[in-house]
C-alpha positions, 0 to 999 in steps of 0.5 A: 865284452868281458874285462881281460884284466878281471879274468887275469886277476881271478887267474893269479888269484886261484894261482895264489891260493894253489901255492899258499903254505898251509895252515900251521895246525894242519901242518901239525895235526899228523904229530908224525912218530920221531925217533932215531937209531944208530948202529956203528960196525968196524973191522980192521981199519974200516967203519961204517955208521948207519943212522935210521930215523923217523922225522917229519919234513916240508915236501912240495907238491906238484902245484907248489903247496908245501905240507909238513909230511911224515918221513923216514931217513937213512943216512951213511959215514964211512971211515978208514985208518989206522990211527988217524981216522979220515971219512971215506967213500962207500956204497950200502946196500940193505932192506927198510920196513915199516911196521905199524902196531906189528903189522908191516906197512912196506919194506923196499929195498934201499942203497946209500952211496957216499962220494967224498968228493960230490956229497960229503961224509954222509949220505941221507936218503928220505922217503915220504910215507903216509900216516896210518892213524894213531899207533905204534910205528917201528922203521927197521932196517937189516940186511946191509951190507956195506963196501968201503974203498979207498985208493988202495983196499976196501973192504966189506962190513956187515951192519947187524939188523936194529930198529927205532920204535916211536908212537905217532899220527895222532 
């Protein structure tokens, strides 16, 4: 007859190995690219800034391994004033790519809202993306539109097109 506690001990042990984080020189084998870029519009008493980045962050998968994964970023701040300046809620709307050596990865679209109340000054989307080998990697980001309100106005900037550029995935 087989031992029930044997069986439960190969089973928390292959459970332990699926969850186990993996090894450092995995986790910094990609050398992902990194860079950021920021690109800040205003009219009136309106501003919007918008940061675009290439980073890397730690990303649980289904079965609970945690890997340091390639990502990009988009993050938004609205402003209102007129001599004071405060944050303020706004919502975008805009186009995200991904180039490598030239040649375009994906583009998808992306929206940011900033709820003062709920979030915070700043909105972050991140995204995962894959490694596509060594090269020159350019995330750029146009088409953004952006519509700041406040209680009583708001108003629509236009965020002209920019890119960060960074070699990476090595």
């Amino acid at each position: 007859m087989t031992n029930p506690i044997h069986g439960l001990t190969v089973l928390l042990t292959a459970a332990a190995a699926l969850t186990a984080a993996p090894p450092a020189a995995f986790a910094a084998s990609q050398s992902p690219p990194r860079g950021c870029a920021s690109k800040e519009v205003a009219s009136g008493d309106y501003s919007a800034r918008v940061t675009i980045c290439l980073t890397e962050a730690w990303k649980t998968h289904v079965f609970g391994e945690r890997t340091l994964e390639p990502t990009d970023t988009v993050t938004l701040e609205c402003r209102h004033g007129v001599v004071l300046w405060s944050n303020t809620d706004c919502s975008m709307s805009s186009k995200l790519s991904l180039l490598k050596d030239g040649v375009n990865a994906w583009t998808e679209p992306r929206s940011n809202r900033v709820h003062i109340a709920r979030s915070g000054n700043t909105s972050t989307y991140t995204d995962y993306y894959a490694c596509r080998g060594p090269g020159a990697y350019e995330l750029r980001f146009e088409g953004a539109t952006v519509h700041v309100t406040t209680h009583s106005s708001s108003a629509s900037l236009t965020v002209p097109a920019f890119s960060v550029k960074a070699r990476g995935c090595v």
